[in-house]
Structure formats: C-alpha cells, structure tokens
Short mmCIF file of the C-alpha atoms (twelve columns), coordinates in Angstrom:
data_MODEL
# 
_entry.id   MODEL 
# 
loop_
_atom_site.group_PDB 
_atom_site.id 
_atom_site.type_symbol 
_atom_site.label_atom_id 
_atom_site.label_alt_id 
_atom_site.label_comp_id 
_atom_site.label_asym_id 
_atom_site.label_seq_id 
_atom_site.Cartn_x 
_atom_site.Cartn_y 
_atom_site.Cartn_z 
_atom_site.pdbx_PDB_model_num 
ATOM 1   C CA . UNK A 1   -4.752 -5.609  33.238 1 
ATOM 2   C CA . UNK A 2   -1.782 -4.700  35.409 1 
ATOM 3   C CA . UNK A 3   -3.221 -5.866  38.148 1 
ATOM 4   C CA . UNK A 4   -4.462 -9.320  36.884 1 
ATOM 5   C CA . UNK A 5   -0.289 -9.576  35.961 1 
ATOM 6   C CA . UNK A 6   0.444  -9.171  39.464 1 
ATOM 7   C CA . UNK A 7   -1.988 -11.306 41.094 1 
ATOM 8   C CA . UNK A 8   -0.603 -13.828 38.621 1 
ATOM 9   C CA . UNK A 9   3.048  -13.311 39.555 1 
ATOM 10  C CA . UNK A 10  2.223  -13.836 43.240 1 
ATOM 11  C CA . UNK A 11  0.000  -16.710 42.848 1 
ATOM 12  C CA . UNK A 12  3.088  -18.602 40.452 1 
ATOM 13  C CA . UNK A 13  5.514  -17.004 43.204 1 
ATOM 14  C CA . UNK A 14  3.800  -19.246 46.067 1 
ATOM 15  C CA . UNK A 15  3.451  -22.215 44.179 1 
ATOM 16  C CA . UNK A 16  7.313  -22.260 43.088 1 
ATOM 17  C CA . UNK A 17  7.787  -21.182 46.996 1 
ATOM 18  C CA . UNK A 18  5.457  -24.479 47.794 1 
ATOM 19  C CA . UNK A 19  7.511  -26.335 45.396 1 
ATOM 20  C CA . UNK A 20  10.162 -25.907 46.918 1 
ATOM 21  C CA . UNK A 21  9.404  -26.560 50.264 1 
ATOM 22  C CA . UNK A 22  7.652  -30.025 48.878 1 
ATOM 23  C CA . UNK A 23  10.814 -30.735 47.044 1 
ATOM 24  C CA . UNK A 24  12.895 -30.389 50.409 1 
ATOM 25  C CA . UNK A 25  10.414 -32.612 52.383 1 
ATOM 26  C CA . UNK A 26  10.773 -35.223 49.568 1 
ATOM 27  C CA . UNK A 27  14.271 -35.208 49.620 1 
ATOM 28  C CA . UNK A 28  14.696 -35.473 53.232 1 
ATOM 29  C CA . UNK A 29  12.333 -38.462 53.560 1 
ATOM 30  C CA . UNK A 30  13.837 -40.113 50.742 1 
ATOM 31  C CA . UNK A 31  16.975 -39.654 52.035 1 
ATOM 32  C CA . UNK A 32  16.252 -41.083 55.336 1 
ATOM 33  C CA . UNK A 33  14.092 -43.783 53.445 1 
ATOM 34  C CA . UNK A 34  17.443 -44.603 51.919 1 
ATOM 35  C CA . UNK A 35  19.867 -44.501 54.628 1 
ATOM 36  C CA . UNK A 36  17.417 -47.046 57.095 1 
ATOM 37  C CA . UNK A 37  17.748 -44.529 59.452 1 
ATOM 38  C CA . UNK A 38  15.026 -42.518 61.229 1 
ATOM 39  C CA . UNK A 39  15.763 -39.763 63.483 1 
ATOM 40  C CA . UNK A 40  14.592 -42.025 66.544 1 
ATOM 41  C CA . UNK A 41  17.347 -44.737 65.423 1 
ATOM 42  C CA . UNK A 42  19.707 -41.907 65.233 1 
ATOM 43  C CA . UNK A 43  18.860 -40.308 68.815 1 
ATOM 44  C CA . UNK A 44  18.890 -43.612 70.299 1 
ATOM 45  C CA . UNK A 45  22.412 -44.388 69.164 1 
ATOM 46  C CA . UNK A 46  23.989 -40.932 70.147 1 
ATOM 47  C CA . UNK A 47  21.921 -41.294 73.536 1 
ATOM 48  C CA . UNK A 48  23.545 -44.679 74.095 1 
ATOM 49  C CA . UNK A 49  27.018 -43.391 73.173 1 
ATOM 50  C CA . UNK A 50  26.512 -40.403 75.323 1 
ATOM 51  C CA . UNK A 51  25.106 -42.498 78.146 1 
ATOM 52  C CA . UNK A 52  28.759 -44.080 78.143 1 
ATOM 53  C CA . UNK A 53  31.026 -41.730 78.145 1 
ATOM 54  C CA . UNK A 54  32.171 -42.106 74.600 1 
ATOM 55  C CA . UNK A 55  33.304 -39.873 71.864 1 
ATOM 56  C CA . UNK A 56  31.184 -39.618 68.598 1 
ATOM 57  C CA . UNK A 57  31.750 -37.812 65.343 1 
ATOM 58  C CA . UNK A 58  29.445 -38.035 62.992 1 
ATOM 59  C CA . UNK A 59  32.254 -38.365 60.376 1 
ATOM 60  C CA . UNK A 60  35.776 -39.522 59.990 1 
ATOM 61  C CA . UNK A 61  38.798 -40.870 57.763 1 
ATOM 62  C CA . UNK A 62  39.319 -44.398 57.938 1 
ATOM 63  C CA . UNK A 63  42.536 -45.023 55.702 1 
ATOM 64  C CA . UNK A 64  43.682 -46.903 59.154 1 
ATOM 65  C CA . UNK A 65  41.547 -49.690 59.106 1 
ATOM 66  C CA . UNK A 66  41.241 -50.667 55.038 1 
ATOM 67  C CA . UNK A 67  42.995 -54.020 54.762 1 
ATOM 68  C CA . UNK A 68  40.211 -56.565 53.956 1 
ATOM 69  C CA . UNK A 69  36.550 -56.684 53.982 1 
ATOM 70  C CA . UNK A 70  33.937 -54.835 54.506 1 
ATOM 71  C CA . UNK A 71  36.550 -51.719 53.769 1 
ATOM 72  C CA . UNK A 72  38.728 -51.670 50.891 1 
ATOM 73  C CA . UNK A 73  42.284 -53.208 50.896 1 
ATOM 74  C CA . UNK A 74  44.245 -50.060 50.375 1 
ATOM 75  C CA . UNK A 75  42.396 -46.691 50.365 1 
ATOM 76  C CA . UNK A 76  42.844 -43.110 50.854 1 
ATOM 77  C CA . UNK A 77  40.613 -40.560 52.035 1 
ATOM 78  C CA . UNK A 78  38.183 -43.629 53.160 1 
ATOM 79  C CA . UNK A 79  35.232 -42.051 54.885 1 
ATOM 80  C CA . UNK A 80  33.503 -43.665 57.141 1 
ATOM 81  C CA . UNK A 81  30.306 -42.547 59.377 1 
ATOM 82  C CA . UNK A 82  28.749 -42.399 63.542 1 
ATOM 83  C CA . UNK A 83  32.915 -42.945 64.197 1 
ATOM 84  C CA . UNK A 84  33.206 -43.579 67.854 1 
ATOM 85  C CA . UNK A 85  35.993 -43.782 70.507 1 
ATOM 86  C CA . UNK A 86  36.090 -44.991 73.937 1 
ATOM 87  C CA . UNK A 87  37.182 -47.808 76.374 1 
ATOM 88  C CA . UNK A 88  35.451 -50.647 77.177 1 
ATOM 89  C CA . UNK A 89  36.525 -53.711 79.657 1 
ATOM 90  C CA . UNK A 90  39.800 -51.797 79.861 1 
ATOM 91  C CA . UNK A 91  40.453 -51.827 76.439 1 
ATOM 92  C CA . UNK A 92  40.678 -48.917 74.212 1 
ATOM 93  C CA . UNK A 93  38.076 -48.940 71.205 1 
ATOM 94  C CA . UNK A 94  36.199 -47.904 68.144 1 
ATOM 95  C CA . UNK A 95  32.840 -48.647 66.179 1 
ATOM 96  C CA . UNK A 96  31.371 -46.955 63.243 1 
ATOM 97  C CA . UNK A 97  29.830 -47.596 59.470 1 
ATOM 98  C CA . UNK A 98  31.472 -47.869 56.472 1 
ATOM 99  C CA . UNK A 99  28.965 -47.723 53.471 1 
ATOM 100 C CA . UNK A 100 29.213 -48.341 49.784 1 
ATOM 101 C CA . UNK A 101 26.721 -47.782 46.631 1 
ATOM 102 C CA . UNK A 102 25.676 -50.337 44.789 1 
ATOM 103 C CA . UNK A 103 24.961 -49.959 41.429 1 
ATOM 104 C CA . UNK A 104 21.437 -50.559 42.111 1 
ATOM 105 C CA . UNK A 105 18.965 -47.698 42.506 1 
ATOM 106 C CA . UNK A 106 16.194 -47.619 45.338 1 
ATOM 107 C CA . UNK A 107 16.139 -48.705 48.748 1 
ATOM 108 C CA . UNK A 108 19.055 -51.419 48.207 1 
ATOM 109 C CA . UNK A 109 21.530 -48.983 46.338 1 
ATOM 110 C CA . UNK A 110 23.597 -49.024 49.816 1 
ATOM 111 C CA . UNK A 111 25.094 -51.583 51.470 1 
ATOM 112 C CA . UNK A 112 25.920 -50.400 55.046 1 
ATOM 113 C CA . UNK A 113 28.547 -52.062 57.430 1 
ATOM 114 C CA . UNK A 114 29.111 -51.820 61.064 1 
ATOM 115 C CA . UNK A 115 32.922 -52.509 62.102 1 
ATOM 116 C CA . UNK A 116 34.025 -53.082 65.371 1 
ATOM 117 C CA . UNK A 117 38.149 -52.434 66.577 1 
ATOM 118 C CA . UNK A 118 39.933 -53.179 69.871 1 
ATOM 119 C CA . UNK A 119 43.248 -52.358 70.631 1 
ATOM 120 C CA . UNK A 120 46.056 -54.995 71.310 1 
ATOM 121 C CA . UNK A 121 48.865 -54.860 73.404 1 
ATOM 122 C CA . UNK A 122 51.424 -55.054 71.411 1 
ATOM 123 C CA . UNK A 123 51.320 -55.273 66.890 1 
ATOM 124 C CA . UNK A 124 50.766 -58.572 65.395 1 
ATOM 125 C CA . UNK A 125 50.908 -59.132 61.496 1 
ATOM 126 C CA . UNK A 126 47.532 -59.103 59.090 1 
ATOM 127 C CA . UNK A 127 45.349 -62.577 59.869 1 
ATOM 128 C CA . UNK A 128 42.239 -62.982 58.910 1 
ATOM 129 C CA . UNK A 129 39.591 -65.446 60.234 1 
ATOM 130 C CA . UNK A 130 36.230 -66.503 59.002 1 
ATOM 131 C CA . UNK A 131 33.931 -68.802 57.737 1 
ATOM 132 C CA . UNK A 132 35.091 -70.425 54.623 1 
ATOM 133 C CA . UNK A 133 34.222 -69.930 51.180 1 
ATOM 134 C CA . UNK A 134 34.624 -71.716 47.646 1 
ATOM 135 C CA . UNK A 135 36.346 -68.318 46.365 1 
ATOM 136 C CA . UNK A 136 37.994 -67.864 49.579 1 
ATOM 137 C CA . UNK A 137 41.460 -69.057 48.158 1 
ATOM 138 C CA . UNK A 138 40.791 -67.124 44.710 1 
ATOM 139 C CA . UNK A 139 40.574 -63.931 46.399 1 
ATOM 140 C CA . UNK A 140 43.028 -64.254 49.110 1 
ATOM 141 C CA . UNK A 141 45.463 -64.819 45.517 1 
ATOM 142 C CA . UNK A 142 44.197 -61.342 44.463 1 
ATOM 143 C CA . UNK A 143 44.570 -59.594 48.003 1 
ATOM 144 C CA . UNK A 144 48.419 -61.493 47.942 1 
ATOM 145 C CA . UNK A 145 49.075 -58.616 45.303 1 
ATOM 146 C CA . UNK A 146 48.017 -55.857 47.847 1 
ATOM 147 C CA . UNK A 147 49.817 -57.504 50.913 1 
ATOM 148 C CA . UNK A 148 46.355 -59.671 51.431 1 
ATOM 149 C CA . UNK A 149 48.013 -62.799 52.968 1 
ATOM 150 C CA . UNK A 150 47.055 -66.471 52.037 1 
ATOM 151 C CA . UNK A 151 45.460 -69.700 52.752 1 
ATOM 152 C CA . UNK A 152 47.434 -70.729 55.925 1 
ATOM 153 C CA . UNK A 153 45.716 -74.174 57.865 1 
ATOM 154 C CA . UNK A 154 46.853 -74.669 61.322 1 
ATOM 155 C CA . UNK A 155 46.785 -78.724 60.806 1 
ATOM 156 C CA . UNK A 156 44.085 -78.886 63.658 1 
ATOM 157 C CA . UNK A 157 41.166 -80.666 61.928 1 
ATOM 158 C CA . UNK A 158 38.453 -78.885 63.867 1 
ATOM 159 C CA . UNK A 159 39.562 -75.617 63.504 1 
ATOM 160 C CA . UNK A 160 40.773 -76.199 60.090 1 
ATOM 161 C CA . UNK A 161 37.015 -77.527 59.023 1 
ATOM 162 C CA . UNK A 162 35.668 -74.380 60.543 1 
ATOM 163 C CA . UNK A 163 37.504 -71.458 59.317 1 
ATOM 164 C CA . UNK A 164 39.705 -70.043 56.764 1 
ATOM 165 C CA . UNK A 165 42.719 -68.596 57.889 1 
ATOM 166 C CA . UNK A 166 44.569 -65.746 55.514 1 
ATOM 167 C CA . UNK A 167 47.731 -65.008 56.879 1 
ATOM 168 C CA . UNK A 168 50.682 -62.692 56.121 1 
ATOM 169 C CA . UNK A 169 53.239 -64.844 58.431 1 
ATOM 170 C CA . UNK A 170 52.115 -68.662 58.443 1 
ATOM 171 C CA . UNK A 171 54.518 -69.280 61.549 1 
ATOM 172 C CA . UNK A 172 53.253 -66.406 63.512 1 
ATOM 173 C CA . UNK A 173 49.718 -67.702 63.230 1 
ATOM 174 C CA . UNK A 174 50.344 -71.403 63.683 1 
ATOM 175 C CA . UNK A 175 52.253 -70.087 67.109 1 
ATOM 176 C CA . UNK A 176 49.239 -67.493 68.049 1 
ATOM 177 C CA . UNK A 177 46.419 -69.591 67.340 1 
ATOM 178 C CA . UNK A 178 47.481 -72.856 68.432 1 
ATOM 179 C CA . UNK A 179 46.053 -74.243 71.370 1 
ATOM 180 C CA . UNK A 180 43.851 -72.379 73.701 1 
ATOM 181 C CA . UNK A 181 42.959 -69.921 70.773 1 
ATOM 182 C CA . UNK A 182 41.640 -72.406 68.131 1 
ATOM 183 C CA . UNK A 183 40.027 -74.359 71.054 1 
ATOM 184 C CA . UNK A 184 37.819 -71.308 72.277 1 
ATOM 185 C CA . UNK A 185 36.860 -70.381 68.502 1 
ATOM 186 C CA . UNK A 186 36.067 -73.941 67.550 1 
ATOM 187 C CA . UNK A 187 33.667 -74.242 70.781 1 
ATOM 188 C CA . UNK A 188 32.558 -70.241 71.021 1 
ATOM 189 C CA . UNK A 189 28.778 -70.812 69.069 1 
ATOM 190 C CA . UNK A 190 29.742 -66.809 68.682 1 
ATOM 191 C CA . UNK A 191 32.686 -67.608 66.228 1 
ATOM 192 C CA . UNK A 192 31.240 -68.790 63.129 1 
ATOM 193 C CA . UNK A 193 29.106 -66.106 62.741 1 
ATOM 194 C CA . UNK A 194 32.093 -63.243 63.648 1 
ATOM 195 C CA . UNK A 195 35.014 -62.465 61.327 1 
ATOM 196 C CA . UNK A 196 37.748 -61.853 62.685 1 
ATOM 197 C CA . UNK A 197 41.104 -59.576 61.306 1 
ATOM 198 C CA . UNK A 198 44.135 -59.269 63.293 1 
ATOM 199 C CA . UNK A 199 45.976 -56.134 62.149 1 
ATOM 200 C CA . UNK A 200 48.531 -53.771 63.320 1 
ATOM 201 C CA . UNK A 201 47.727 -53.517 66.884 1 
ATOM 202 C CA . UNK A 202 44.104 -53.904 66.333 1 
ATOM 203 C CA . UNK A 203 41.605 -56.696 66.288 1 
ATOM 204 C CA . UNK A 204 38.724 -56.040 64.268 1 
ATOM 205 C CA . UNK A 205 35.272 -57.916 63.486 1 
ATOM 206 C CA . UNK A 206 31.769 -56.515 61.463 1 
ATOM 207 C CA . UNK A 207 28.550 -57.273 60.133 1 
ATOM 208 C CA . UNK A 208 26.409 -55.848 57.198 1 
ATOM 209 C CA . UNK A 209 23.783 -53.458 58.437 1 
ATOM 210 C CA . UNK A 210 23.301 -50.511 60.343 1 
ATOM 211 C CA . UNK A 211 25.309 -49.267 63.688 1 
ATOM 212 C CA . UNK A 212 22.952 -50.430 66.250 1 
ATOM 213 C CA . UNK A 213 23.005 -49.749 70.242 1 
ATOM 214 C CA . UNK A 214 22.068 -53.109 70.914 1 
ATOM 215 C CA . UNK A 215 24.800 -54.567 68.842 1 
ATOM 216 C CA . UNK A 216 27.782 -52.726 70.231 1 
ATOM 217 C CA . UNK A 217 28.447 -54.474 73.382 1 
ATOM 218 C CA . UNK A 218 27.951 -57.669 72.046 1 
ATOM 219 C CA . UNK A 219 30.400 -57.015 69.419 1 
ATOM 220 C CA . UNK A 220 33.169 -55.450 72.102 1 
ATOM 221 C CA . UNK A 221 32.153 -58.462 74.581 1 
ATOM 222 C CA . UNK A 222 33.310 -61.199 71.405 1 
ATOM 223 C CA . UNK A 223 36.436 -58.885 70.291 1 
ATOM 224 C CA . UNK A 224 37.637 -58.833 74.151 1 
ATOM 225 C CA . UNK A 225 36.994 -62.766 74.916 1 
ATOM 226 C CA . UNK A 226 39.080 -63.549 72.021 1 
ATOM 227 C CA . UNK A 227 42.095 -61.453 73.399 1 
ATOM 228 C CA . UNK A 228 41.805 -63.032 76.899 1 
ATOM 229 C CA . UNK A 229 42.779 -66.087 75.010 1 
ATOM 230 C CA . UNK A 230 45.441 -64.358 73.115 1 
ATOM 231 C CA . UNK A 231 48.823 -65.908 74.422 1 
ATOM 232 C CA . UNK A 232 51.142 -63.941 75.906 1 
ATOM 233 C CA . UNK A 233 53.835 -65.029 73.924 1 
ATOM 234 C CA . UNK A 234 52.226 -63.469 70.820 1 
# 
C-alpha cells in the first residue's frame, strides 16, 4: 500500500513539474504573441543598432519627451522601451517605443509607438505640426491647460490647408516657419504623413507600430531635412 502512495506522489509530482514547464512555454509565447515581437525581430533590431555604433537599453525613463502625442502631456516615471542613443548626419539622436494598454484584451490590448528625436542647435518653444483634424482645435483647448499651445495659422493658404499648427508662441512660429520652411513641408510628399513637435531643443516625429530597422533611417533622414531648412534666425 505504501508503495502504491509513493508511486502516486511521483507520478502527480511530474505532472505538476510538466505543468509547470507548459505553463512557462504558454506564457512566453503569449507574451511574445502579444508584444508583435519575435526573437528574430528583436535580434535584427539590436544587430542593426549594434552594426552602427549606437547605444541601446532595453529600458528607460522618458519624463523628457511627454508633451503631446503619442506620450502623455505631463508624466513622471514614463517608461519607455529598445531606448537608443547615437548620432546620425552629425546630429545627436534617439529612437525608442512608448506603449500603452488598451482596455481591450487579446492581441490588440497594446498600442505600440515608435518616436523619433533629433537634437537642435539651440531651444525653440513647443510647436506642433500635423495633419489636421475636426477635434484638432478641441483638444489643443484641453492641452492649453497643460501648456499644450493652440491653433496658430501662418496665413499661407497652402500650408495652412495642409497642416495644423499648435503653438505656444504664435510670433515665434509665424517667424520660423515662414518661407523656406512651409515651402519644403507643403511640397515634401514625406510631410503629410510625419508629425512633427518642436520642443525644447529637440525635434521629434512617430508612428504607431513597432521599432523597426528599416524605419529608423528614414525617420532620422525626414527629422534632419526639416532642420536644414530651419532658419538660422530661429
């Protein structure tokens, strides 16, 4: 009888071992299956970062660049994911994903972001640039609370059409985009699709989805053509 107990114990001992192990290798796929991130996609980008020169870390606070969409407008203790640092077309940079939960469950309960920062020469105050939006002016009211900016129009028809511009200092950004900056974003085919935010000494854009390898440069390319047109009295 004693011996019937034990083979009993051991049998139910391997199958809560099994169980276990079953339950990790669920979690870990659905995990992955979640984040839309294999480990190939992951290799790939650290290979491609590595193959530069850049820094990576795999995590990071990013109270620095809340101040509009995709990241919050005031945060602390932001995190933010695949942060990397490095210089590209003489310009220092950064890329990495901020993500938020929906309150959806299954594969769409994150929505992931990839932002994109150069550095400017010199601080400029918070602009915004994008493609307009019925409940552009309704929101950029609500950010006004939180130092948001709002609805500035240059009085250039093409540009004006094409964008919405949210400004904290209408005359700085009548004077900065003026001219040869509203001329290359109203004939860049690049611009309507790229946001644009202009703040501290930082120019930022982003998309929704995943930090890609083959989306980085083009992203740095965009951010650096813009500031060739920067003037130089701005």
């Amino acid at each position: 009888m004693n011996e019937a107990w034990e083979v009993l114990i051991f049998i139910g001992m391997i199958l809560g071992i099994a169980a276990m192990f079953g339950g990790y290798i669920w979690a870990s796929w659905y995990v992955k299956k979640r984040d839309g991130q294999n480990t190939q996609q992951r290799d790939e980008l650290l290979q491609f970062i590595e193959s530069r020169g850049w820094s990576h870390t795999y995590s990071a606070i990013g109270d620095r660049y809340c101040g509009g969409t995709p990241l919050p407008m005031q945060g602390t203790n932001v995190p933010i994911w695949d942060y990397t640092v490095g210089e590209f077309r003489g310009r220092t940079f950064c890329c990495f994903e901020y993500n938020t939960r929906n309150s959806t469950s299954g594969p769409d309960a994150w929505q992931y972001n990839a932002v994109f920062a150069v550095t400017m020469p010199a601080p400029v105050p918070r602009m915004v640039i994008k493609k307009p939006r019925v409940v552009d002016k309704l929101n950029a009211r609500a950010d006004a609370l939180f130092g948001g900016g709002k609805v500035t129009e240059l009085g250039d028809p093409a540009f004006d059409e094409a964008f919405r511009l949210i400004a904290n200092d209408e005359e700085f950004a009548r004077s900065a985009l003026t001219g040869p900056m509203s001329q290359f974003l109203t004939s860049d085919p690049r611009a309507k699709d790229e946001p644009l935010r202009f703040q501290g000494n930082e120019l930022l854009t982003w998309y929704h989805g995943r930090l890609r390898p083959q989306d980085i440069d083009q992203k740095l390319n965009y951010l650096c053509d813009v500031l060739d047109h920067w003037p130089a009295q701005a």
